[in-house]
C-alpha positions as CSV (number, residue, x, y, z in Angstrom):
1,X,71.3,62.5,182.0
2,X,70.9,66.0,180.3
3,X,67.1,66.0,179.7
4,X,66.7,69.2,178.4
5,X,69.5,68.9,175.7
6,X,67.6,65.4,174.6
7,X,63.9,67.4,174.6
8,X,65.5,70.1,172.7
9,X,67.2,67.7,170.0
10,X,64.1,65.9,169.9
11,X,61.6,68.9,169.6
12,X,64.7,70.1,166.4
13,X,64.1,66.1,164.7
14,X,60.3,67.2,164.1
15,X,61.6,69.5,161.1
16,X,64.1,67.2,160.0
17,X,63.6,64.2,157.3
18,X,65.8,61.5,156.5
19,X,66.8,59.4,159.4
20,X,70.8,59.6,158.4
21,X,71.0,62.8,158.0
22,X,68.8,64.0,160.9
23,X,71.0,61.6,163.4
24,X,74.1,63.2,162.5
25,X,72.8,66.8,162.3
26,X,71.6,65.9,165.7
27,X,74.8,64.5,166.7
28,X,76.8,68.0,165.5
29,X,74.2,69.6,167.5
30,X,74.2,67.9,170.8
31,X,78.2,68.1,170.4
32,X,78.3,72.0,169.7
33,X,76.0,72.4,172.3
34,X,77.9,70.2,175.5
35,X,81.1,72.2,174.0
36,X,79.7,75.7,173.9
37,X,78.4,74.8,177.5
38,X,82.1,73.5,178.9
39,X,83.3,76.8,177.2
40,X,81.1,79.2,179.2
41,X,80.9,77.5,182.3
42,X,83.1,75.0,183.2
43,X,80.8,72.3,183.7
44,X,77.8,70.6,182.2
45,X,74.7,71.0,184.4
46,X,70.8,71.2,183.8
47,X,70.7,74.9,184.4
48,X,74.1,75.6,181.9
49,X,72.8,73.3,179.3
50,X,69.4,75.6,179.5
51,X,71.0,79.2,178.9
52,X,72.9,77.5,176.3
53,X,70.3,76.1,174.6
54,X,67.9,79.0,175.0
55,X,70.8,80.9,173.1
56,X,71.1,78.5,170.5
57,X,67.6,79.2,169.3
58,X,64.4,77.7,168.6
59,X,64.2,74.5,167.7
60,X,62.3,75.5,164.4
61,X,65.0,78.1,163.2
62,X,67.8,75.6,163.8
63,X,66.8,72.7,161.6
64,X,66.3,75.6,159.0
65,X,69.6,76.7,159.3
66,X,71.2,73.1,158.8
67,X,69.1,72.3,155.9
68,X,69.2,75.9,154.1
69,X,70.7,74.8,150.9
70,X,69.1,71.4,150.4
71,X,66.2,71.9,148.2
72,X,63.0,69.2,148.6
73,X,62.9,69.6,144.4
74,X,66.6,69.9,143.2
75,X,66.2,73.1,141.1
76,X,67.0,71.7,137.7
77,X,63.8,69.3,138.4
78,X,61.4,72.3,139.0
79,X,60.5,72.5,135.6
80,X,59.0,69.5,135.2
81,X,56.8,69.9,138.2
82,X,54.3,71.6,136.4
83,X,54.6,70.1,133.0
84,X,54.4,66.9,134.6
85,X,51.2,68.0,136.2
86,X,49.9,69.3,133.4
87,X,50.2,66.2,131.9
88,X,48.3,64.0,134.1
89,X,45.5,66.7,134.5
90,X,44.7,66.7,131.2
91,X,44.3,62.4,131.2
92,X,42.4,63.4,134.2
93,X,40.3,65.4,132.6
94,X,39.7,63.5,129.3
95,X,38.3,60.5,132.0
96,X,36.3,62.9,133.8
97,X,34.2,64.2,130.8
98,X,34.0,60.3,130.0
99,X,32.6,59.4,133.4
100,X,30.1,62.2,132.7
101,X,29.0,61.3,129.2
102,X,29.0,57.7,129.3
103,X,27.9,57.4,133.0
104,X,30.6,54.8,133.6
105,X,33.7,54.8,135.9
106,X,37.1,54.6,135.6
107,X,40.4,52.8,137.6
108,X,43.4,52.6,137.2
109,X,45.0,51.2,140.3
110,X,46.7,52.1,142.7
111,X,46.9,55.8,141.4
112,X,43.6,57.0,139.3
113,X,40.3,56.8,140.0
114,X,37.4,58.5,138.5
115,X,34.0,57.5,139.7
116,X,30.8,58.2,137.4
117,X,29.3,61.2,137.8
118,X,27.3,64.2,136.8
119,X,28.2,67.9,135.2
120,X,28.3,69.5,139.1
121,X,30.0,67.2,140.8
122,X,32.8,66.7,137.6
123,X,32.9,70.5,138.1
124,X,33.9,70.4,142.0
125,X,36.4,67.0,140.9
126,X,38.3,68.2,138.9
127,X,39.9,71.2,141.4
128,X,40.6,68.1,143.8
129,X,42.2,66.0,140.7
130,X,44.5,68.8,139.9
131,X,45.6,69.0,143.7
132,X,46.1,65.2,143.5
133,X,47.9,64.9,140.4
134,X,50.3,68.1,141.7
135,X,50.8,66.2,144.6
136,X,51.8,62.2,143.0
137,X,54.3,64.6,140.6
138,X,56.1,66.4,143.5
139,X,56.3,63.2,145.3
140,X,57.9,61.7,142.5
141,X,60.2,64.5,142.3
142,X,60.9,64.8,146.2
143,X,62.1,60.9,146.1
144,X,64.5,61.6,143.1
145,X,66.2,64.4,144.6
146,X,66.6,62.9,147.9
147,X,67.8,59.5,145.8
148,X,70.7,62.0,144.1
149,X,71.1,60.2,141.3
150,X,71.7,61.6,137.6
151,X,68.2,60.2,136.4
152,X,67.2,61.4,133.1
153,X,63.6,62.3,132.8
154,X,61.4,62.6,130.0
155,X,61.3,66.3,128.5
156,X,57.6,66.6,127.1
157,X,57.9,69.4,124.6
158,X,54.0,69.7,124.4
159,X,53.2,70.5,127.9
160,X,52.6,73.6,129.2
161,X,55.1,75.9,131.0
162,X,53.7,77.8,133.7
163,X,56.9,79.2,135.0
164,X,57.4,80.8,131.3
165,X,54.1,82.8,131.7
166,X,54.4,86.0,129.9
167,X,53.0,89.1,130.8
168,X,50.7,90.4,127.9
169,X,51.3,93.6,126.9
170,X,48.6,96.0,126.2
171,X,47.7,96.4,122.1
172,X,45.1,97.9,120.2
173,X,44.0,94.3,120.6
174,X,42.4,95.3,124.2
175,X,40.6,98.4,122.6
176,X,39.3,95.5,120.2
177,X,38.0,93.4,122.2
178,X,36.4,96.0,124.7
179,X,34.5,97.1,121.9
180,X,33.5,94.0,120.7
181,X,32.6,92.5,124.4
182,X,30.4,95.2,125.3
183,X,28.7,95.5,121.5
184,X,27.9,91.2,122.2
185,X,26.5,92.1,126.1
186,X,24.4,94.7,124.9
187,X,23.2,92.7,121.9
188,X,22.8,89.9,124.8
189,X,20.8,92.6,127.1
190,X,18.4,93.4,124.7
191,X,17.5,89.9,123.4
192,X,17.1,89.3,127.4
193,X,14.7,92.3,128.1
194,X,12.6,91.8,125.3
195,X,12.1,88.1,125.3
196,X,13.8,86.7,128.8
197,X,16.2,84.4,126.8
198,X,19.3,84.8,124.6
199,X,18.8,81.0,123.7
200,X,16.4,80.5,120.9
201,X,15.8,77.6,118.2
202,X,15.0,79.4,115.5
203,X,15.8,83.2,114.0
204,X,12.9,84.3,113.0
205,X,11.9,86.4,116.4
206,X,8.5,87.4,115.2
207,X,7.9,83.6,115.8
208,X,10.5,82.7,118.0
209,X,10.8,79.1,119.7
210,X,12.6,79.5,123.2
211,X,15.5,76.5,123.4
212,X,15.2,76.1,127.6
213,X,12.3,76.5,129.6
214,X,11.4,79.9,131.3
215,X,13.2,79.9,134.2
216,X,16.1,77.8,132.9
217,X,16.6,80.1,129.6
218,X,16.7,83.7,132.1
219,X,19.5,81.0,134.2
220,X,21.7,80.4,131.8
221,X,20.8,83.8,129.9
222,X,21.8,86.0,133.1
223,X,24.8,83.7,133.4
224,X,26.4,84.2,130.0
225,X,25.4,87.9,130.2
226,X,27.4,87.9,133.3
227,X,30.3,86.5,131.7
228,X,30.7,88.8,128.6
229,X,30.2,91.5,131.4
230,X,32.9,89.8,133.4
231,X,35.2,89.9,130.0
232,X,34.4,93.6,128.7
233,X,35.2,94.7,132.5
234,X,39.1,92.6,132.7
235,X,39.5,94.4,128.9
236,X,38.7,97.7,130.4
237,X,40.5,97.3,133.2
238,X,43.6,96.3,131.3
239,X,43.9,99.3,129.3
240,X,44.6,101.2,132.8
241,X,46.9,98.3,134.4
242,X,49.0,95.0,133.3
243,X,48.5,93.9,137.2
244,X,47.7,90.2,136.9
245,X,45.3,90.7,139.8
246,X,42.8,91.6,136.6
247,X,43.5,88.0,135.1
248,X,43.0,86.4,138.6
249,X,39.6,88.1,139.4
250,X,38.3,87.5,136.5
251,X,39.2,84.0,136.3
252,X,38.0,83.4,140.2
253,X,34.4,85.5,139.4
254,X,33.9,83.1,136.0
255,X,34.7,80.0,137.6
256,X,31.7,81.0,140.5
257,X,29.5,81.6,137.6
258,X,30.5,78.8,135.5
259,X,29.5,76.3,138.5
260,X,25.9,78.4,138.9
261,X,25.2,76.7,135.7
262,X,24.6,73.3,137.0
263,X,22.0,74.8,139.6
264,X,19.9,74.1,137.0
265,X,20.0,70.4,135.8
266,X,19.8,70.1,131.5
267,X,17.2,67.5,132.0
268,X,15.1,70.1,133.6
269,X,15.6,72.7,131.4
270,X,15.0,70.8,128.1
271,X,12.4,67.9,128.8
272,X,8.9,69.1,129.1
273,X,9.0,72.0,127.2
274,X,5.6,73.0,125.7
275,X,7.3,72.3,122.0
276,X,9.0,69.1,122.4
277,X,12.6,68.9,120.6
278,X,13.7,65.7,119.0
279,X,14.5,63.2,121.5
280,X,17.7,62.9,119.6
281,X,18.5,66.2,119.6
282,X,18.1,66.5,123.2
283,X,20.7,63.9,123.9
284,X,23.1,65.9,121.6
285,X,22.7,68.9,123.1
286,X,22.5,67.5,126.9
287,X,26.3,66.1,126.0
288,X,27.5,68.6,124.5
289,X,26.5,71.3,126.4
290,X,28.0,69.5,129.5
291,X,31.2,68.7,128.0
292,X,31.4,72.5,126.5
293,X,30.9,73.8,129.8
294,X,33.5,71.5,131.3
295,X,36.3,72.2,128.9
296,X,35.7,75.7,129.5
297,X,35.8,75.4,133.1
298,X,39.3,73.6,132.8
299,X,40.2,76.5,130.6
300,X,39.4,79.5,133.2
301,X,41.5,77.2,136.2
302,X,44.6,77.0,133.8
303,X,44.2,81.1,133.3
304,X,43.7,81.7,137.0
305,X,46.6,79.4,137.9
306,X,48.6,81.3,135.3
307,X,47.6,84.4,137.1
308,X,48.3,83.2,140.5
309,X,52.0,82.3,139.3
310,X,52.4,85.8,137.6
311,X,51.1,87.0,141.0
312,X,54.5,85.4,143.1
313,X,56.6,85.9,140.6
314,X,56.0,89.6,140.8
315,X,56.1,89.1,144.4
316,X,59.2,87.3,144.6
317,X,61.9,90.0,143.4
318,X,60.1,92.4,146.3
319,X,60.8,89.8,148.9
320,X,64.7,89.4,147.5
321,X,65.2,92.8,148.1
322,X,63.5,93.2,151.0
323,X,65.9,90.8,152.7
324,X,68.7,92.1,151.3
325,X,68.0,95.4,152.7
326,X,68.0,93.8,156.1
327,X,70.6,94.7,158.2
């Protein structure tokens, strides 16, 4: 009978979860709505239901409306959203760097899965095992807030908190480690220009035995120069600012080079070298090499997300106040 008013309700049930609580908000809807309409004209007809409904709002801005003040993640819950995560990531990535070393894989169904791999493609899974294990937790959570029942949940003191990220202060520590950071890159610069590698076997340079091949040693030799660059730059920066933009770049610019590592495979860069090392040795250093380089890795995305949440929570009192401004 009223077509539009049963579009409209419709078009409002798209933003609304839960089917008994979205049938009786729809049901104080569609009752305000017929009221307001009787009120104002006198009678309930397809062109009075329109002007009322166009008045009433968008359908979007209406379900927000009826559900401001119902939380997906009650608020005393929050907290464990990211310890919880944290959690998981790190079983994550002790399996990953398993799959990697021992070339096997891993399942454990229906939730975890880690297939075998190598150091690049561990690299680009464990970004898309952090999004996963952020998404089981917040499901979890989501299901016992809409349950609302007084479950207690287990209170991992060990986990990390990354909603009780400090903001450093600057120290004399900065001035430290600026000094110390560019004395190691220009060390590293002229070991580089003189002999094309940092990465040597022995110490006695007058006779000095290369540890990669050519091309491979200026790789990873430009790559770690880059890096203490990368670190002296953040320290310099920080002096000036306590923005944690700094943290976030240089977290974001390490990560890139971190990954350019694996351009160049290990096996390449360490079998068929004029010298040959020990075919036990190269094992050892293939593994650990790979795992070092992955644990660092994991490292740099925990101090980027850290930055990112320092990021909105500066961001967060602006918007408070912005909309408190508001007339």
């Amino acid at each position: 009978m009223f077509e539009k008013l049963e579009a409209y309700l419709e078009e409002i049930s798209h933003y609304l979860s839960g089917r008994e609580e979205r049938e009786e908000i729809l049901s104080e809807i569609r009752s305000h709505i017929l009221e307001k309409t009787e009120q104002e004209f006198g009678e309930t007809s397809g062109s009075s239901l329109g002007k009322v409904i166009a008045a009433y709002g968008p359908a979007r801005r209406v379900a927000e409306r009826y559900l401001d003040g119902r939380p997906i993640i009650a608020p005393a819950l929050k907290r464990f959203l990211f310890r919880y995560t944290a959690l998981l990531f790190a079983g994550h990535f002790l399996l990953t760097v398993a799959a990697v070393a021992f070339k096997r894989s891993f399942l454990m169904f229906p939730i975890l899965y880690v297939p075998s791999m190598g150091p690049f493609e561990a690299l680009c899974y464990l970004p898309t095992a952090l999004l996963f294990d952020l998404g089981v937790v917040t499901l979890i959570l989501y299901l016992v807030t809409q349950s609302k029942k007084d479950l207690r949940l287990p209170w991992p003191k060990f986990s990390v908190d990354l909603d009780e990220v400090k903001v450093p202060k600057r120290t004399i520590g900065n001035v430290s480690g600026l000094l110390a950071m560019t004395a190691l890159t220009g060390a590293a610069l002229y070991f580089y220009i003189r002999y094309g590698t940092i990465f040597f076997v022995n110490l006695d340079f007058d006779a000095h035995q290369p540890l990669f091949t050519a091309a491979a040693g200026q790789w990873y030799s430009l790559i770690l120069i880059g890096l203490w660059a990368l670190g002296a730059a953040s320290l310099a920066f920080k002096l000036a600012t306590t923005s944690p933009w700094v943290d976030a770049v240089k977290a974001g610019l390490s990560l890139v080079l971190l990954g350019l590592i694996f351009r160049v495979p290990l096996d390449t860069a360490l079998v068929g070298r004029p010298s040959q090392l020990p075919a036990g040795l190269v094992r050892w250093l293939k593994l650990s090499l790979t795992i070092t380089v992955l644990i660092i890795c994991v490292s740099v995305a925990a101090d980027l997300i850290k930055a990112l949440v320092r990021i909105g929570r500066r961001k967060l009192p602006r918007t408070r106040m912005a909309g408190q401004n508001r007339p």
